[in-house]
BADO-359023 format. One record per residue (C-alpha): x, y, z; residue number from 1; residue in three letters. Coordinates in nm, 4 decimals, decimal comma. Layout:
# residues N
       xx       yy       zz num residu
        X        Y        Z NUM    ala
...
END
This chain:
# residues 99
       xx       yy       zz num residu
   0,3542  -1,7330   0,1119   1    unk
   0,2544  -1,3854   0,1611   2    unk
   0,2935  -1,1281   0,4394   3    unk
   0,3448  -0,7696   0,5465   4    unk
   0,6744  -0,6439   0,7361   5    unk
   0,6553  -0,2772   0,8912   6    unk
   0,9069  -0,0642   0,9595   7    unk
   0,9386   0,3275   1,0510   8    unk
   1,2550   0,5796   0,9374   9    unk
   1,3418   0,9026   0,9864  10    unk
   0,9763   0,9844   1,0200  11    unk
   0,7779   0,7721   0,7866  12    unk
   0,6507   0,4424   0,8199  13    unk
   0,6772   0,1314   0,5279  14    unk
   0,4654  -0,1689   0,4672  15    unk
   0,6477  -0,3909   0,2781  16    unk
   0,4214  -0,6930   0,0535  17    unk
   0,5267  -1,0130   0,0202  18    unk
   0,3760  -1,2606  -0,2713  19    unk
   0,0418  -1,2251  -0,3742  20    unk
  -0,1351  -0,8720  -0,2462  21    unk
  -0,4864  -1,0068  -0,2194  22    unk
  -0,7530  -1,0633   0,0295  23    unk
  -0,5826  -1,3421   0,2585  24    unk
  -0,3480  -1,0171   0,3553  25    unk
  -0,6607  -0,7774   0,4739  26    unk
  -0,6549  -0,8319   0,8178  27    unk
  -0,2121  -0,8119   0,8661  28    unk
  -0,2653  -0,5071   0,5942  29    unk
  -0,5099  -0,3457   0,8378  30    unk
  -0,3261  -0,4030   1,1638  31    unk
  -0,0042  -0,2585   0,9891  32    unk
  -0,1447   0,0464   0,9236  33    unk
  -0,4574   0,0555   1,2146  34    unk
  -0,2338   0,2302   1,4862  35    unk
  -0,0918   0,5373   1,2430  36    unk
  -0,1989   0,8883   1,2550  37    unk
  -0,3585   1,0678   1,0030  38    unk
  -0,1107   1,2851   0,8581  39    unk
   0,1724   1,0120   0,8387  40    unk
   0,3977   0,9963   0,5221  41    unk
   0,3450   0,6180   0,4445  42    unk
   0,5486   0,4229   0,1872  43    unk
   0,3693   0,0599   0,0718  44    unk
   0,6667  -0,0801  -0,0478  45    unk
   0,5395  -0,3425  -0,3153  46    unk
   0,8783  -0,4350  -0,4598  47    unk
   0,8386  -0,7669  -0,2750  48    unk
   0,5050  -0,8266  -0,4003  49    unk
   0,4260  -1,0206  -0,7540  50    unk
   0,0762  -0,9469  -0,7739  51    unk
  -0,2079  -0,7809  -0,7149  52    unk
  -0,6146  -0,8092  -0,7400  53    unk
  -0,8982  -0,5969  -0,6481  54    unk
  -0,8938  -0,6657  -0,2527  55    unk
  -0,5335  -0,5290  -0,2901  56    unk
  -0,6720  -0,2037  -0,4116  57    unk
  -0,9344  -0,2410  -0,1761  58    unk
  -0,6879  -0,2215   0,1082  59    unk
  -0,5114   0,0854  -0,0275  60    unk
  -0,7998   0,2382  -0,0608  61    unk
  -0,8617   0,1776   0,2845  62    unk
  -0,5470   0,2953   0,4026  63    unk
  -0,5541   0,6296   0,2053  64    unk
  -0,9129   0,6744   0,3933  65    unk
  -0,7485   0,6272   0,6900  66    unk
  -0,4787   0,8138   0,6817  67    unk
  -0,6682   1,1516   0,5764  68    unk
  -0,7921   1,0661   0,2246  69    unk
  -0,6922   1,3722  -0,0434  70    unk
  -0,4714   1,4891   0,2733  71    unk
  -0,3051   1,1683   0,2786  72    unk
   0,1165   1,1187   0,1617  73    unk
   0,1010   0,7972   0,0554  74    unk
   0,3716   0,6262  -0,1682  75    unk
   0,3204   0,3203  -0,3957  76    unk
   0,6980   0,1683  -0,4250  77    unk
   0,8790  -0,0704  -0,6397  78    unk
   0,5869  -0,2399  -0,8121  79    unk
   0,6561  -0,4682  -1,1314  80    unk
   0,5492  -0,4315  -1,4965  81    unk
   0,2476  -0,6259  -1,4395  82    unk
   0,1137  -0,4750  -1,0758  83    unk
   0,1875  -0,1200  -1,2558  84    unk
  -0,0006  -0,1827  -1,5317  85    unk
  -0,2827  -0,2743  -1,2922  86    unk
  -0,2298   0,0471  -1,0572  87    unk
  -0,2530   0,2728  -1,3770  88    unk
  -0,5419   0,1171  -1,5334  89    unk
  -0,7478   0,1741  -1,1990  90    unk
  -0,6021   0,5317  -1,2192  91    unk
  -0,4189   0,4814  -0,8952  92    unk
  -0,1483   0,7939  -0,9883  93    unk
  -0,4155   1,0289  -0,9400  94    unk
  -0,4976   0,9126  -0,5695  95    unk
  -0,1042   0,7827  -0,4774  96    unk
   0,2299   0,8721  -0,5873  97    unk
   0,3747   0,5666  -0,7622  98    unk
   0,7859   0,5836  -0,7913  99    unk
END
């Protein structure tokens, strides 16, 4: 089953994905992220996660628009082989960091 967990350290705040990063997560995605300034370091921790589809970009797409766009600090964590592959054919590195 999939969900998001969120958590905030020493000044930044993580999502962390669980399962399947597509649309059935929009809405606990959203509400994870809704309340946070723009300006925020974020961290979407996707270590947890073991896959991804195009509402999953979606949704980080939205976040990085929320959070200040170009201005935004936003890091894509842990992802597998497969989700990275995804995240650097959609050319994600030039709008996140990925680590």
């Amino acid at each position: 089953m999939s969900s998001i967990d969120t958590k905030d350290e020493d000044g930044t705040s993580y999502i962390v994905v669980h399962g399947s990063f597509v649309f059935d997560l929009h809405k606990p995605f959203r509400q994870a992220y809704q309340s946070l300034p723009g300006g925020r370091r974020v961290v979407v921790d996707l270590s947890r996660a073991d896959y991804i589809d195009s509402a999953g970009l979606g949704m980080l797409l939205r976040l990085r628009e929320h959070l200040g766009g170009d201005s935004a600090t936003i890091t894509l964590h842990g992802a597998n082989t497969a989700i990275r592959e995804i995240l650097d054919v959609a050319n994600f590195g030039r709008l996140f960091q990925l680590d």
